[in-house]
Biotite code that builds the C-alpha atoms (Angstrom):
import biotite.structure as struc

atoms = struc.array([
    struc.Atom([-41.739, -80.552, -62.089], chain_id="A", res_id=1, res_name="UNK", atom_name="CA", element="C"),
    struc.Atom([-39.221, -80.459, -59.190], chain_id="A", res_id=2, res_name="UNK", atom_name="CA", element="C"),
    struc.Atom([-37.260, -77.170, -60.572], chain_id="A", res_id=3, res_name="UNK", atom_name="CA", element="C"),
    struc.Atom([-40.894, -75.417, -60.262], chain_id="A", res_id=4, res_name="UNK", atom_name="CA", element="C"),
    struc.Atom([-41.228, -76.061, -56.670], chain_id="A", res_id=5, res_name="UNK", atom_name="CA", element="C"),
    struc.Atom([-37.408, -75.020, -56.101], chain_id="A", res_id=6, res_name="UNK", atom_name="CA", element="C"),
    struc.Atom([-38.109, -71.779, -58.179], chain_id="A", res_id=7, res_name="UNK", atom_name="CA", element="C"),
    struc.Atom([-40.979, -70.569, -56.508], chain_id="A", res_id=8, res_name="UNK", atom_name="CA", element="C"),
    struc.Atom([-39.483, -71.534, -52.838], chain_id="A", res_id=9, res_name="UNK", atom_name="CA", element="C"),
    struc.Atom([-36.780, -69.677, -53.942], chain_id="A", res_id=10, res_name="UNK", atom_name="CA", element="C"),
    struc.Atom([-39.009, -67.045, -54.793], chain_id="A", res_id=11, res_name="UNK", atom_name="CA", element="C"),
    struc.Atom([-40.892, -67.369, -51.717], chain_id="A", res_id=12, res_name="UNK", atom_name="CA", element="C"),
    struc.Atom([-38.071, -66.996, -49.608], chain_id="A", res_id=13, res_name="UNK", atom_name="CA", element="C"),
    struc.Atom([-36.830, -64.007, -51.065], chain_id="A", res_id=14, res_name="UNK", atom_name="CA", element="C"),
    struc.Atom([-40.144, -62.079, -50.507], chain_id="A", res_id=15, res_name="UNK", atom_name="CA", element="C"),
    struc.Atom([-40.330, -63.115, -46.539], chain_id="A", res_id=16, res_name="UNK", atom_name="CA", element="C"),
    struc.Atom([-36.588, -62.194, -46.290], chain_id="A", res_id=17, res_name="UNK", atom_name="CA", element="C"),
    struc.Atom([-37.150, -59.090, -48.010], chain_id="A", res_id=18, res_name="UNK", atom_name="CA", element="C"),
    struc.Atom([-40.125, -58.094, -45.633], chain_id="A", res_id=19, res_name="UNK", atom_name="CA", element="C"),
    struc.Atom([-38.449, -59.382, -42.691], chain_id="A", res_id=20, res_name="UNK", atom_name="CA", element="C"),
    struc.Atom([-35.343, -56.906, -43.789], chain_id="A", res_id=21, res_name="UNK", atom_name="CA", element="C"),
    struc.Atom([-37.641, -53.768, -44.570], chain_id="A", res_id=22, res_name="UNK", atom_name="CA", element="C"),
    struc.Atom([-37.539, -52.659, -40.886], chain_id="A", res_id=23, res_name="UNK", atom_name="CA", element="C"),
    struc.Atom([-33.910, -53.140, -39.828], chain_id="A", res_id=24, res_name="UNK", atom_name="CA", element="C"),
    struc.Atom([-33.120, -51.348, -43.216], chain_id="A", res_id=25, res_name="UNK", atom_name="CA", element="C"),
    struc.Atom([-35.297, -48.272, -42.177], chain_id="A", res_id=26, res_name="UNK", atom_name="CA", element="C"),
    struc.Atom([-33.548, -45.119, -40.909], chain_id="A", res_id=27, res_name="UNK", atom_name="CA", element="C"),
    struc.Atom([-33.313, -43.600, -37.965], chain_id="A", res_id=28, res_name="UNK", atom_name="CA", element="C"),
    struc.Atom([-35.408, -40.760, -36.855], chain_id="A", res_id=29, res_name="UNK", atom_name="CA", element="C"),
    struc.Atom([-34.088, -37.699, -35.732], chain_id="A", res_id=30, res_name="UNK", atom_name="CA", element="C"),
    struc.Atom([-33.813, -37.094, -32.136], chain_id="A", res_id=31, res_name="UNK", atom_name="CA", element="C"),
    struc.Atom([-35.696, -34.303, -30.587], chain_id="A", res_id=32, res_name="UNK", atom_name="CA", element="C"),
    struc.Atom([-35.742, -32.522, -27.550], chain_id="A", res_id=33, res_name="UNK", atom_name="CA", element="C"),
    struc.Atom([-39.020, -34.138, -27.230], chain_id="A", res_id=34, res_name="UNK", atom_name="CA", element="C"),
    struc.Atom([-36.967, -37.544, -26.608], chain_id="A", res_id=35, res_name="UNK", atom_name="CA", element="C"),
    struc.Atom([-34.503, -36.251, -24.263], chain_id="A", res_id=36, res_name="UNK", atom_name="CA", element="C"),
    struc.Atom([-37.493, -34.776, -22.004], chain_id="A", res_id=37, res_name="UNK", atom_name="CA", element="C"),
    struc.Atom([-37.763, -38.002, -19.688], chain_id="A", res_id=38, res_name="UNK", atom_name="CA", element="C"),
    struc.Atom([-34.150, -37.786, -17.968], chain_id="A", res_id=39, res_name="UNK", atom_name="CA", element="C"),
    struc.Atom([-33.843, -33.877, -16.956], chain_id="A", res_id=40, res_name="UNK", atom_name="CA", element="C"),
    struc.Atom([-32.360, -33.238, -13.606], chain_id="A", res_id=41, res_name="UNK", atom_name="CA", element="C"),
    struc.Atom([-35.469, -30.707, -13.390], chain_id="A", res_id=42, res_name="UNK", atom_name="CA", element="C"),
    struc.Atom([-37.748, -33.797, -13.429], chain_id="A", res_id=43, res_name="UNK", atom_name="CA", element="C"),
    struc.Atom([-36.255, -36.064, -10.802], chain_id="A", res_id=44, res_name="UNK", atom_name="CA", element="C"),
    struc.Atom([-35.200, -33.519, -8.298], chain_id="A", res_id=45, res_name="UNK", atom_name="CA", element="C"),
    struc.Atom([-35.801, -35.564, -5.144], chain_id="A", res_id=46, res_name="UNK", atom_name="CA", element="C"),
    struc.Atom([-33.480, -38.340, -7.064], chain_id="A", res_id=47, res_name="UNK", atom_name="CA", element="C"),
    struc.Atom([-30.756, -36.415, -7.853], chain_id="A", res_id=48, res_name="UNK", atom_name="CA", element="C"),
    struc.Atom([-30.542, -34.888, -4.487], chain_id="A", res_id=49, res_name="UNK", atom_name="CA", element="C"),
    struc.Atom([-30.686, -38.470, -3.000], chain_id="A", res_id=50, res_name="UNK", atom_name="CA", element="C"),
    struc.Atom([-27.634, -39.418, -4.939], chain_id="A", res_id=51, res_name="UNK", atom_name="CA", element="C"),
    struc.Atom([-26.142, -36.072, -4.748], chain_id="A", res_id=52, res_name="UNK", atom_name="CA", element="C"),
    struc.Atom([-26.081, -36.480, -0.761], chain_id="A", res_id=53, res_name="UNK", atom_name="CA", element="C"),
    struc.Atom([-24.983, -40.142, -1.067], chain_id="A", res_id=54, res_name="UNK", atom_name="CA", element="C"),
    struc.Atom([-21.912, -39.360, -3.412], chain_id="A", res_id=55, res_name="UNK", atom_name="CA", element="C"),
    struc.Atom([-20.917, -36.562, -0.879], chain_id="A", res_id=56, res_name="UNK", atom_name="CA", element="C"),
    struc.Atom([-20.761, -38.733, 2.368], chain_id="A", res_id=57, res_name="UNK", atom_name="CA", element="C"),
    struc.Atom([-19.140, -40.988, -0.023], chain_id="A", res_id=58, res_name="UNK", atom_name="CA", element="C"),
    struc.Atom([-16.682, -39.091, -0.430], chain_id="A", res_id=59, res_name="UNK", atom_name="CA", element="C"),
    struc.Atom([-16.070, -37.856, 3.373], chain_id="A", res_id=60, res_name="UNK", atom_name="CA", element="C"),
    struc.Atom([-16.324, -41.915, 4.046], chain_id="A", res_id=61, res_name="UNK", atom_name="CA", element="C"),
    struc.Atom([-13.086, -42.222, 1.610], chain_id="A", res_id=62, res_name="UNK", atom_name="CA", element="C"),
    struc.Atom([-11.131, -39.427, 3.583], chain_id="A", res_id=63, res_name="UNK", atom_name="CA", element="C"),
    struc.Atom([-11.591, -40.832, 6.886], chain_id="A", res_id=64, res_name="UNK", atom_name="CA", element="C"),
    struc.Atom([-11.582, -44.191, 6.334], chain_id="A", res_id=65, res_name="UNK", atom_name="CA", element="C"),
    struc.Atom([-11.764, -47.222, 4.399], chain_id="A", res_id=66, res_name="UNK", atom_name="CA", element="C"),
    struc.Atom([-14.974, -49.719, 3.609], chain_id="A", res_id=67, res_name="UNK", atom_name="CA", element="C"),
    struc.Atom([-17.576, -49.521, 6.429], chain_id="A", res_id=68, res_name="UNK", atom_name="CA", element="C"),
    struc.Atom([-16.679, -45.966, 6.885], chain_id="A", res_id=69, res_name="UNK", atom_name="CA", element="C"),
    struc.Atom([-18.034, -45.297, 2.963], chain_id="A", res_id=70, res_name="UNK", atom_name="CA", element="C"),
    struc.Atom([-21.108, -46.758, 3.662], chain_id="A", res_id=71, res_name="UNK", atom_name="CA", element="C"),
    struc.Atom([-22.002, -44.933, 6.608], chain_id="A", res_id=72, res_name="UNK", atom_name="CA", element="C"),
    struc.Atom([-20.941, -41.597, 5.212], chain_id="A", res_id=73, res_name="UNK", atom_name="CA", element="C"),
    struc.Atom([-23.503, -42.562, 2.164], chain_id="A", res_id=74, res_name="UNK", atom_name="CA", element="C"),
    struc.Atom([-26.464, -43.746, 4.500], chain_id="A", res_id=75, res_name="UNK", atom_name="CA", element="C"),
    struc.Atom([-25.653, -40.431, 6.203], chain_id="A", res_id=76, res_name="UNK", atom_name="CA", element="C"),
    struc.Atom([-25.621, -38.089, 3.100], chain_id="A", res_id=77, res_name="UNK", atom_name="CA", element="C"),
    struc.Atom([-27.758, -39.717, 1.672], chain_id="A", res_id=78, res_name="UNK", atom_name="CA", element="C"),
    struc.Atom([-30.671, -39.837, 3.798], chain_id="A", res_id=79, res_name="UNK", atom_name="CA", element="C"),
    struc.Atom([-29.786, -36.783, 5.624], chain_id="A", res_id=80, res_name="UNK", atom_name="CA", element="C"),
    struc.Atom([-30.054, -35.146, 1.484], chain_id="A", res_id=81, res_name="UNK", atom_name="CA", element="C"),
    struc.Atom([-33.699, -37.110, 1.362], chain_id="A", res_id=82, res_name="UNK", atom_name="CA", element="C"),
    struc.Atom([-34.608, -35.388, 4.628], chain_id="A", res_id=83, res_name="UNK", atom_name="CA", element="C"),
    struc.Atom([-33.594, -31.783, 3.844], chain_id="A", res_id=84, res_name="UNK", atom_name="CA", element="C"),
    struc.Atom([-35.373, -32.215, 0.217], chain_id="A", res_id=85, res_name="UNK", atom_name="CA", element="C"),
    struc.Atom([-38.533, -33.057, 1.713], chain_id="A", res_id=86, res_name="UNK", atom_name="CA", element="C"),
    struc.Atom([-38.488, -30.777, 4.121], chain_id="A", res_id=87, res_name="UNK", atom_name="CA", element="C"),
    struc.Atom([-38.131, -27.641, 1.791], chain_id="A", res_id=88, res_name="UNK", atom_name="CA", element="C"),
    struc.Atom([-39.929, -28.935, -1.217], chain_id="A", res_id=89, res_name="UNK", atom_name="CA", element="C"),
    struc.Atom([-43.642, -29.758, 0.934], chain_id="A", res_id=90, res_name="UNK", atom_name="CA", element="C"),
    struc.Atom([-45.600, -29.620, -2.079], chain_id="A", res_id=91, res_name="UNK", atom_name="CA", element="C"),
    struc.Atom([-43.853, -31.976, -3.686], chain_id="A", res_id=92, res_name="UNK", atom_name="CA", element="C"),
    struc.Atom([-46.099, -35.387, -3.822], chain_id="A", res_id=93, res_name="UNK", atom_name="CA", element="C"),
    struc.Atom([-43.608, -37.872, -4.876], chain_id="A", res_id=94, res_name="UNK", atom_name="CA", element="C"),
    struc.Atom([-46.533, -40.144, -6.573], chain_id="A", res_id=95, res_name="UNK", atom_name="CA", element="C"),
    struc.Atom([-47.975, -40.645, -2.869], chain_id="A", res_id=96, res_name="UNK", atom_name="CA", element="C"),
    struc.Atom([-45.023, -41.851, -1.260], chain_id="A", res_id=97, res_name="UNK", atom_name="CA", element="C"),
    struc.Atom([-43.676, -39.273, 0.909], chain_id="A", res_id=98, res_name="UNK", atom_name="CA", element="C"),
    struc.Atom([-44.177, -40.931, 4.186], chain_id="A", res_id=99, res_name="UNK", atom_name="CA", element="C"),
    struc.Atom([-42.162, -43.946, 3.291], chain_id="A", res_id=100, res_name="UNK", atom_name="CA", element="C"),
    struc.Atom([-39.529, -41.670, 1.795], chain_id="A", res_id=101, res_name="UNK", atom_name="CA", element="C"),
    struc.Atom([-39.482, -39.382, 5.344], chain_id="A", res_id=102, res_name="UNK", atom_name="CA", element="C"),
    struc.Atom([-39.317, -42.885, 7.162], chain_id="A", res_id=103, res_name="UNK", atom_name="CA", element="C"),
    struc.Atom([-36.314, -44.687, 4.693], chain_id="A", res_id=104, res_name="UNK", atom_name="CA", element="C"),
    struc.Atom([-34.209, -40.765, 5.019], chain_id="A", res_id=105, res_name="UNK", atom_name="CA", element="C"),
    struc.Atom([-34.506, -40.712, 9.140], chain_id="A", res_id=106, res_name="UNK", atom_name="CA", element="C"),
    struc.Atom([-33.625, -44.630, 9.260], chain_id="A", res_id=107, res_name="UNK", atom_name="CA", element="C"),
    struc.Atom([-30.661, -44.390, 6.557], chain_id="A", res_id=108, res_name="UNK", atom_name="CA", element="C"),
    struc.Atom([-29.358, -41.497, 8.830], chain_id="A", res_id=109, res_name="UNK", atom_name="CA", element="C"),
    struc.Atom([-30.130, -42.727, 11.979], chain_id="A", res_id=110, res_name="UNK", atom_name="CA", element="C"),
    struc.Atom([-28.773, -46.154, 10.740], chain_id="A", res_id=111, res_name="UNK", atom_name="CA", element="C"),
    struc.Atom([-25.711, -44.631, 9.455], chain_id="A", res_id=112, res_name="UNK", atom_name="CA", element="C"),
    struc.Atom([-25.179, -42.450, 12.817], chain_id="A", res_id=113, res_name="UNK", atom_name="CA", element="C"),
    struc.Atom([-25.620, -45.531, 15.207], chain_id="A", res_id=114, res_name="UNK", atom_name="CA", element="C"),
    struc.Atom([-23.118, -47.613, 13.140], chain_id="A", res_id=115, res_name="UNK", atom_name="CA", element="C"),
    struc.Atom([-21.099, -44.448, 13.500], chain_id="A", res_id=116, res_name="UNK", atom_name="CA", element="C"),
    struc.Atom([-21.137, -43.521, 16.913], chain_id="A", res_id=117, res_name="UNK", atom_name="CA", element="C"),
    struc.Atom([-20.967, -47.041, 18.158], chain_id="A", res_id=118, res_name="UNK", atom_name="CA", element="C"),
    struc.Atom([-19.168, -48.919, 15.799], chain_id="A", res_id=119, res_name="UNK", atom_name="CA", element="C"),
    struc.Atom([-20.640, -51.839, 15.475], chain_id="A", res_id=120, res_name="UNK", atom_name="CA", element="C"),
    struc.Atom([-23.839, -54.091, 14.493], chain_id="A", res_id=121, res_name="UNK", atom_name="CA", element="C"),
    struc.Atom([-25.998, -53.250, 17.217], chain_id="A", res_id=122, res_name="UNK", atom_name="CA", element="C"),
    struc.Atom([-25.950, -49.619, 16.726], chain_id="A", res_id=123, res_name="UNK", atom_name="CA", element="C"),
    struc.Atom([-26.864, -50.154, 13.328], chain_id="A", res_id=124, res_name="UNK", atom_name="CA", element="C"),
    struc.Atom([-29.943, -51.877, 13.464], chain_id="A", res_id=125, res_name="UNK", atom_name="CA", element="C"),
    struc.Atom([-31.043, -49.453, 16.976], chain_id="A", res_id=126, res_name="UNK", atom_name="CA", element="C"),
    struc.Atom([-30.148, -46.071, 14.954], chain_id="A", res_id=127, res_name="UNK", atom_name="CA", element="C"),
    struc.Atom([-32.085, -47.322, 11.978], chain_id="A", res_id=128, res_name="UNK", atom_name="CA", element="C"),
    struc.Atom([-35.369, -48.322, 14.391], chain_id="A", res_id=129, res_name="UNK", atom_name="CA", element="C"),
    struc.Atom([-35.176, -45.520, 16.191], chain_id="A", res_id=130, res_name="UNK", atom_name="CA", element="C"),
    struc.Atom([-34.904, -43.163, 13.346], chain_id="A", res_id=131, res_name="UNK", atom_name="CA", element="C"),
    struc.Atom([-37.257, -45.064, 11.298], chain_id="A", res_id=132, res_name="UNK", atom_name="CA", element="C"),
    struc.Atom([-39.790, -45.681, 14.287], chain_id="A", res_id=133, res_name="UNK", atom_name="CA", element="C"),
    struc.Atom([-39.502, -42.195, 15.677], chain_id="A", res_id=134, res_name="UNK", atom_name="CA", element="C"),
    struc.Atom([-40.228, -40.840, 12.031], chain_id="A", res_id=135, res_name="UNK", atom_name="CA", element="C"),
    struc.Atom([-43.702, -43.079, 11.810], chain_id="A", res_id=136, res_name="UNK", atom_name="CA", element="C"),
    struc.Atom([-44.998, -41.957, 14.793], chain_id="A", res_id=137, res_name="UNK", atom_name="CA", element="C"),
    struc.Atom([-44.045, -38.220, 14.252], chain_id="A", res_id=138, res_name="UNK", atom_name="CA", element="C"),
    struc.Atom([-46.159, -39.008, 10.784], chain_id="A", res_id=139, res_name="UNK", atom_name="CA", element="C"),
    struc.Atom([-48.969, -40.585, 12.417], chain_id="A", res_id=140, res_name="UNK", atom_name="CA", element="C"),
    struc.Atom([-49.980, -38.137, 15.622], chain_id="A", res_id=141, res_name="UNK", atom_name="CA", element="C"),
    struc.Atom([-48.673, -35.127, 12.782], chain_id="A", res_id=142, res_name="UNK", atom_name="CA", element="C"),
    struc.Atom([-50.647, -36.051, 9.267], chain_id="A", res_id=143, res_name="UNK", atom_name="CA", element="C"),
    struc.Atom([-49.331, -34.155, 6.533], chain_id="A", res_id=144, res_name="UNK", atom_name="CA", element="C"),
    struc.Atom([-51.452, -31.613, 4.804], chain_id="A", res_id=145, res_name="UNK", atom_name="CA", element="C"),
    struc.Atom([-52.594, -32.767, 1.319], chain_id="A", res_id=146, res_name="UNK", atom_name="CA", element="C"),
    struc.Atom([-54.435, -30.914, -1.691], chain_id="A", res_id=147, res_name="UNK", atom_name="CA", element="C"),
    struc.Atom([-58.174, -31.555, -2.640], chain_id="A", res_id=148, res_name="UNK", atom_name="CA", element="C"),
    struc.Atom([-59.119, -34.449, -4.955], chain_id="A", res_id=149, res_name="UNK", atom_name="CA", element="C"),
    struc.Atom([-62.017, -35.286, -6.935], chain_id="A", res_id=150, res_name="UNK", atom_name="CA", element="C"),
    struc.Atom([-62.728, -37.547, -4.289], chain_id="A", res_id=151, res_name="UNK", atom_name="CA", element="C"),
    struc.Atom([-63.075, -35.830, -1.609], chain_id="A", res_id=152, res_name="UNK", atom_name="CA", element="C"),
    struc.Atom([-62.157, -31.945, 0.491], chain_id="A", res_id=153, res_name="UNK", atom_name="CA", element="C"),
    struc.Atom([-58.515, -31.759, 1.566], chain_id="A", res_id=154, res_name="UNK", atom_name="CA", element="C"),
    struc.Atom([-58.725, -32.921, 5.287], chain_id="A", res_id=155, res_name="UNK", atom_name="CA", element="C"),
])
């Protein structure tokens, strides 16, 4: 009577392992460009060009200098790059965020030119309110142009 119960638990077992093992033992399917579609340059434009910027005051930071002088040559490239993008590309939405992207490019670059011009703490955090600050209220008395909605006219 035992060896029954042992059988068909052994039998058991092998069925769940089996069906547990039909996925992994699938193959792959074959990549399309349909796959690859997601992580085009052409698609994230404004991110690219962030990065691009960034890597290039990187690399100005490592012929002049040593630590600090890296990051301020990528908060300058790299927000100066964010500034000049949106800029030239107006009609480019960014998802709604294009005001907080203006405001983070002009207070990385105003950031990074304090710390650079004064060398130390202070002209850190008064480049990056200044360029920051003066950037929100440029935004506010200066509203940016948008395109009709279902919602409503464009204003």
């Amino acid at each position: 009577m035992l060896g029954g119960h042992k059988f068909w638990a052994l039998v058991l077992c092998a069925c769940f392992l089996f069906i547990a093992a039909m996925p992994a033992m699938a193959a792959d399917p074959d990549v399309t460009t349909k796959d690859l579609k997601g992580i085009s340059p052409q698609r994230h434009r404004y991110l690219f060009s962030v990065i691009g910027g960034a890597a290039v005051g990187a690399g100005v930071g490592v012929l002049l200098g040593n630590g600090n002088d890296i990051t301020k040559g990528i908060m300058i490239g790299g927000g100066g790059m964010s500034a000049l993008y949106l800029h030239s590309h107006r009609r480019d939405n960014l998802a709604g965020w294009r005001n907080w992207a203006y405001m983070g490019s002009y207070a990385a670059f105003g950031g990074g030119l304090g710390w650079t011009i004064c060398g130390c703490d202070d002209g850190l955090v008064a480049g990056t309110l200044i360029g920051g600050g003066a950037t929100a209220a440029w935004l506010v008395s200066h509203p940016q142009r948008t395109t009709g909605t279902a919602t409503g006219p464009r204003p």
